[in-house]
N, C-alpha and C positions, 0 to 999 in steps of 0.2 A: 504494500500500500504506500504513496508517494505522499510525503510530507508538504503541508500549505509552505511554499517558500519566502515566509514574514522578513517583514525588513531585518529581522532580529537574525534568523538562520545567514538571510544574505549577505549581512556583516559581518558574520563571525568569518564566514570566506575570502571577504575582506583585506582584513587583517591581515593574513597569510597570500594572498595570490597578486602573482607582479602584472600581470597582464589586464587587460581590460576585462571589466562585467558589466554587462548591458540587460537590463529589466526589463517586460514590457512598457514600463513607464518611463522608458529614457526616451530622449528626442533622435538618438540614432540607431533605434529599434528595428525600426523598419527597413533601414539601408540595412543594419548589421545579418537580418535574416533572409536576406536575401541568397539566392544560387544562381548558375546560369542560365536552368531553367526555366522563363516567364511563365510558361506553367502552374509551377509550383507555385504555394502562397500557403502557408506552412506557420504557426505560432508558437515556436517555442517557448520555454518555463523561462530558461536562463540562455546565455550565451557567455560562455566561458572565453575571450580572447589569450590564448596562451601565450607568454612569452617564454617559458622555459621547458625544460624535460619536468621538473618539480612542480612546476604549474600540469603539465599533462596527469600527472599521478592526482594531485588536489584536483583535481576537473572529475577524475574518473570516481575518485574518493566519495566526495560529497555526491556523484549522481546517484552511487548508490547506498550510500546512508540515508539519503534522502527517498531513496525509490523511483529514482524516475528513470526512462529507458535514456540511452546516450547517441545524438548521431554524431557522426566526426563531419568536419570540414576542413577542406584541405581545399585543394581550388575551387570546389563549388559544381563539380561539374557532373557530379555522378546525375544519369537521366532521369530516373524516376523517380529523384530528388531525396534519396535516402540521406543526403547532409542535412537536412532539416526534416523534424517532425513534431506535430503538434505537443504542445504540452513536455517536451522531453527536454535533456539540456545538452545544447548543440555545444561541440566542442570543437573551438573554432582554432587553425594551424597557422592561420595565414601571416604572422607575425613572424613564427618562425622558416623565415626565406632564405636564410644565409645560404651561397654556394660559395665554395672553396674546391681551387682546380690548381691541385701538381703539376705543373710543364714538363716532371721530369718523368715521372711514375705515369701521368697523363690520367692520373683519375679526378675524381667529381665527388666531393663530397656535399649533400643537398638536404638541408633539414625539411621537412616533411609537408612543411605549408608553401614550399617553392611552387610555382608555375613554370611552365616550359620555355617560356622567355627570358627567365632568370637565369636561368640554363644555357641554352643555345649563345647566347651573348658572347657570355665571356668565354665559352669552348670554342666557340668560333674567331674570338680573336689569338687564338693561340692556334688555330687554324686544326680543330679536335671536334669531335660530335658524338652523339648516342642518338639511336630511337627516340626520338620523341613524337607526342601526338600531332595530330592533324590540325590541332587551334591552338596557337601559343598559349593562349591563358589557361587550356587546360592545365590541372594540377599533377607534378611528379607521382603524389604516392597514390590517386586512385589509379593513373594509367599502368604506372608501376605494379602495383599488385592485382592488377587484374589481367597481366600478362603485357601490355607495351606494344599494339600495332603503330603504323607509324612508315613515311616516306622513303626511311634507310633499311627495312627489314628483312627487304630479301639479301640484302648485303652484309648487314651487321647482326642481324637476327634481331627478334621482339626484344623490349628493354629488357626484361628480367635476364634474357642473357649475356646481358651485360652487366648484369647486377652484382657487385659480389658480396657487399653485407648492409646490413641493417642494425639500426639502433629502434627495440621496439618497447610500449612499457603493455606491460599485459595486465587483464582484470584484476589481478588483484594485487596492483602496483608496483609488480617488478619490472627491472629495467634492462631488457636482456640485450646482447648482441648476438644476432644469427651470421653465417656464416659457413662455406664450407666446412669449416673446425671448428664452430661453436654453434651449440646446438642447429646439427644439420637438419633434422627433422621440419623446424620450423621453420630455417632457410628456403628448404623443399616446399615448405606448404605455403611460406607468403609470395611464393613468384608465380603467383595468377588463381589463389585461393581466398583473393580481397583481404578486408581488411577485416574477417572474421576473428583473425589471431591478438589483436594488440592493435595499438597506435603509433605508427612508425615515425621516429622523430628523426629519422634521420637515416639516407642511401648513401651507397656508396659505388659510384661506377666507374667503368673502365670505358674508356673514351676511346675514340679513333680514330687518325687523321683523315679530313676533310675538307675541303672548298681552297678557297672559300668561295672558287664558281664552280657550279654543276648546271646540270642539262635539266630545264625546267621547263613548265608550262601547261598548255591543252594547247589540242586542236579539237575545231566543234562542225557537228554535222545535224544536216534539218532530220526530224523523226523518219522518213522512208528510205533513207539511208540505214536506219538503225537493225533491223533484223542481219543485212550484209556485213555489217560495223563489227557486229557480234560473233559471226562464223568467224570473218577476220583475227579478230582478238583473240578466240578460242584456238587458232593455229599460231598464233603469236605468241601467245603464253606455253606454248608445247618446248620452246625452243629460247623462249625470254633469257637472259644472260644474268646472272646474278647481280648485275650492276646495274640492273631496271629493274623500279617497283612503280605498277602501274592502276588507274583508276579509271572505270568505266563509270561515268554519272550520266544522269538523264535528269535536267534542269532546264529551269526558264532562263536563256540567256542575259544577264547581268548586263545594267544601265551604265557599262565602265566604259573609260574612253578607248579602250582595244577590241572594244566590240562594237562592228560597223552597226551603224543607227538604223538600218534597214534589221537588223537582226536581233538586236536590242528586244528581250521580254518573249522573245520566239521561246517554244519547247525543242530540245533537242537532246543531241548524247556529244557528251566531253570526254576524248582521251587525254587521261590527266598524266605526264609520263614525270618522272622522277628518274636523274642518272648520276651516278655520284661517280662514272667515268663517262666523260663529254663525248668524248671517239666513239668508243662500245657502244653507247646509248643512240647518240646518230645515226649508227650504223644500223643497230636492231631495229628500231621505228621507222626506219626509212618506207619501207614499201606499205606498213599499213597507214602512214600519213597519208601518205600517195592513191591510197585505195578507189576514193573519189574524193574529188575537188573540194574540199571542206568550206564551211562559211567562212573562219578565221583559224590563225592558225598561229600560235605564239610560242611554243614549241622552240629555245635556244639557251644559251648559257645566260645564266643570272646567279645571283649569289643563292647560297644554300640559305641566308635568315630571310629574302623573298620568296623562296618558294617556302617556307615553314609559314609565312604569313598570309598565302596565297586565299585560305577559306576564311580568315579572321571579318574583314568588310560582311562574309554571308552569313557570320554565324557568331555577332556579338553577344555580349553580355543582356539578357531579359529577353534574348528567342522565346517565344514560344511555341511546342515542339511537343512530337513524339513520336518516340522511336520503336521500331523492332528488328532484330536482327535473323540471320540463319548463317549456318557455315552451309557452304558448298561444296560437293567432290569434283563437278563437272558444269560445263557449260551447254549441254545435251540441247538436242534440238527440242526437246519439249519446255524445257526452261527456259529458252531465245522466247517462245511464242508465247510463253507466263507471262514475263519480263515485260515483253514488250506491247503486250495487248494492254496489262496493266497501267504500263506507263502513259497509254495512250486518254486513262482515266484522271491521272493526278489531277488534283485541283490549279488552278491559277495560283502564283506567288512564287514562295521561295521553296515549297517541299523538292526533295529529292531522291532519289534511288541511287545509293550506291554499289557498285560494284569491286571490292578490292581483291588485290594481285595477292596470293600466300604465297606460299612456295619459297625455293632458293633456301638462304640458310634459316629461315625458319623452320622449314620441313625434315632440315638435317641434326637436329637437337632430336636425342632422346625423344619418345612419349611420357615416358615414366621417370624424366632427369629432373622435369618440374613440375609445379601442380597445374601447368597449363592444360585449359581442355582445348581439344580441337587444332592441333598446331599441325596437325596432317593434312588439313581440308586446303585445295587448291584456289577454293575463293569465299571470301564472305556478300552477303548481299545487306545492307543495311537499309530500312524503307522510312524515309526519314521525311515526316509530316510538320510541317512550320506555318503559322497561321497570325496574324496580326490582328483581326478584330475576331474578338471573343463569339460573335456568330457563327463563324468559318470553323471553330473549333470539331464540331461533331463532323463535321463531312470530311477536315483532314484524318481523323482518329480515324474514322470507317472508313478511309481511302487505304489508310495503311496498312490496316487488320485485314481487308482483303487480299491485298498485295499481299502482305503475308501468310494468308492463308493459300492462296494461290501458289506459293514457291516453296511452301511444304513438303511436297513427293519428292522433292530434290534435294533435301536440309537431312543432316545432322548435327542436331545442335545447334549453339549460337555463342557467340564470344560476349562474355558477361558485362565486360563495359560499353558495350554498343546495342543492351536491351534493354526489356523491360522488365521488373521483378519476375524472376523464372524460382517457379517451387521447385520441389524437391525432385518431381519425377523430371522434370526438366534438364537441373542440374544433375541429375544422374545420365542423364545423353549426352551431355556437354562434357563432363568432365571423365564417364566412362565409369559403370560401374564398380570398380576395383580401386581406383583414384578417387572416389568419391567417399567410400569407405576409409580409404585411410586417411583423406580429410576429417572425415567427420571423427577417427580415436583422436587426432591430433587437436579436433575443435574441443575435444573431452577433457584434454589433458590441459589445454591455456587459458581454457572458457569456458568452463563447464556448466555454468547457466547462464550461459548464453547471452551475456551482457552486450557485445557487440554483434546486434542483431539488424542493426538496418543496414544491410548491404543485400549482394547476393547469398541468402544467409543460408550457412551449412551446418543443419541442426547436430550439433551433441552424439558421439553414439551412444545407445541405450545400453 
């Protein structure tokens, strides 16, 4: 039962905590509970701003001496808004942002409320990079622990593997370091088994030289192009070179000045290509650029922090949105006609359908190296619903749940950071039932009632 949080309990935390505490009755209530989601609109009890590892422990302390459930916030950007929840006390990282990057060792050390822009920065002025997400302001530790898709991964593999340890503090206040040699177990289970385990205040990565120009861009074609576009792609990716990570989208042409004004708000399909060798990558796309005469075609060298910033204009801060996701094995001919009958339905605006490249050296990790589910699948499909006046809301939801329910015959699975709350039977397809199981002793052994429950939550075994 959750204690009434009187001015009196709220003081006494106080006293002891360096960071910011924000009431319902404070004047920056409303900014502080805020996520990336516009969606979302969510009231928390309290919001904890952390400034320290000792402030993470007192956050986690008081939630539950008090009773009340805990979300974490880190960038803000988990979808179905599991960083905020009614009544609960959000615990908020984003204070602690510090990065620190060895030029010599070439690692990244990144406390736990960093975003991806904090990151890429300074790695990139040392001329260094990891996986990071598709929107700079995404945050490190959700993408991080729910495995790390991302523009470098068929080259570099998903973040986690590059991950090599963690600073975590677990439910009932301990502060552990995971690690190859320190406790492996939980090392194994936080690289893509969320933030089930602890509150990680702090990564540690191995970086790897790049840029600071690589081979960036789209090239975009009108929807009766798109079924061709598709077979293409599917014999593209047969033979793609591990220095291409590539995206297939199907969006309303953007009001940007690189998009001729005759095409500007059209529907169409974007190949998005990513090369982190300029030659290889040229060479590879050459013939499916060429396939038919595209509308625009921006396709060249540019620095690696534009192209990280490439979706940021489409997908800022207070989107409102919803997603769902599926892994893919194949591009089969029944799934070109899913796809793109589907797509033919989208609403007006900003939704999108993506299509991402796996493979390369993500496919070449272990299955059973980390608690990643799904890291075998050839491609994901993300159906991703954006709406601006609160009318439009029901017809993007029932735009996407069709689409996704349409592209089902062809899914196993779905990559946990790019869906929507997946139960248990769920998560047992995604992560594979043997992997799932020893999640769930490992959830028994760091969280055994299950205090870190709003994520992709992996119950306890019995």
């Amino acid at each position: 039962m959750s204690t009434q949080l009187t001015p009196t309990v709220v003081g006494d935390l106080r006293s002891s905590f360096q960071g910011g505490i924000v009431t319902p009755k404070d004047p920056s209530y409303d900014e502080a509970r805020k996520i990336w989601n516009g969606d979302i609109d969510r009231r928390p009890a309290l919001i904890l701003q952390c400034a320290s590892v000792a402030d993470v422990q007192a956050a986690i302390a008081f939630a539950r001496q008090n009773g009340l459930r805990i979300a974490v916030k880190g960038g803000g950007h988990s979808l179905p808004g599991h960083s905020v929840a009614d009544g609960a006390v959000m615990i908020d990282l984003r204070r602690l942002n510090k990065v620190d990057i060895d030029p010599t060792t070439k690692r990244a050390t990144v406390q736990g409320g960093a975003v991806w822009s904090e990151v890429d920065g300074p790695a990139q002025a040392l001329g260094l990079a990891v996986t990071g997400g598709h929107i700079t302001h995404t945050g490190v530790a959700g993408l991080t622990l729910g495995g790390g898709i991302g523009h470098l991964m068929r080259k570099f593999g998903l973040t986690v593997d590059r991950l090599l340890s963690v600073q975590l503090v677990t439910a009932d206040g301990a502060v552990l370091r995971a690690s190859a040699s320190d406790n492996p177990e939980l090392f194994w289970a936080v690289r893509g088994g969320g933030g089930n385990f602890g509150i990680v205040t702090q990564f540690e990565f191995q970086l790897a030289p790049l840029g600071p120009t690589i081979l960036g861009g789209l090239a975009f074609w009108l929807p009766d192009q798109g079924p061709e576009l598709f077979r293409r792609y599917r014999e593209f990716c047969k033979t793609c070179p591990d220095e291409v990570t590539t995206l297939l989208v199907y969006l309303h042409a953007p009001p940007f000045d690189f998009v001729p004004k005759d095409v500007q708000h059209k529907p169409g399909f974007a190949l998005v290509v990513v090369g982190t060798d300029i030659g290889i990558a040229e060479q590879a796309v050459k013939a499916i650029r060429s396939f038919s005469k595209p509308a625009f075609d921006i396709i060249g060298p540019m620095p690696y922090l534009a192209v990280q910033g490439m979706f940021d204009p489409a997908l800022p801060p207070s989107t409102k949105t919803y997603f769902k996701a599926h892994y893919i094995g194949e591009l089969s001919d029944g799934y070109i006609r899913a796809v793109t009958r589907e797509a033919a339905k989208m609403p007006p605006g900003m939704s999108q359908i993506f299509v991402v490249q796996m493979g390369g050296a993500v496919a070449r990790v272990a299955e059973d190296a980390t608690a990643v589910g799904g890291r075998a699948s050839a491609f994901q499909t993300l159906c991703i619903g954006i709406w601006d006046d609160a009318a439009d809301r029901e017809k993007s939801v029932t735009w996407v749940r069709g689409l996704w329910d349409s592209l089902a015959p062809f899914s196993h699975g779905a990559y946990v950071n790019l869906s929507d709350t997946q139960d248990e039977s769920q998560l047992k397809v995604t992560y594979g039932a043997e992997k799932y199981a020893r999640l769930q002793k490992l959830k028994c052994k760091y969280d055994p009632e299950n205090v870190f429950s709003l994520n992709q939550n992996i119950l306890p075994a019995k």
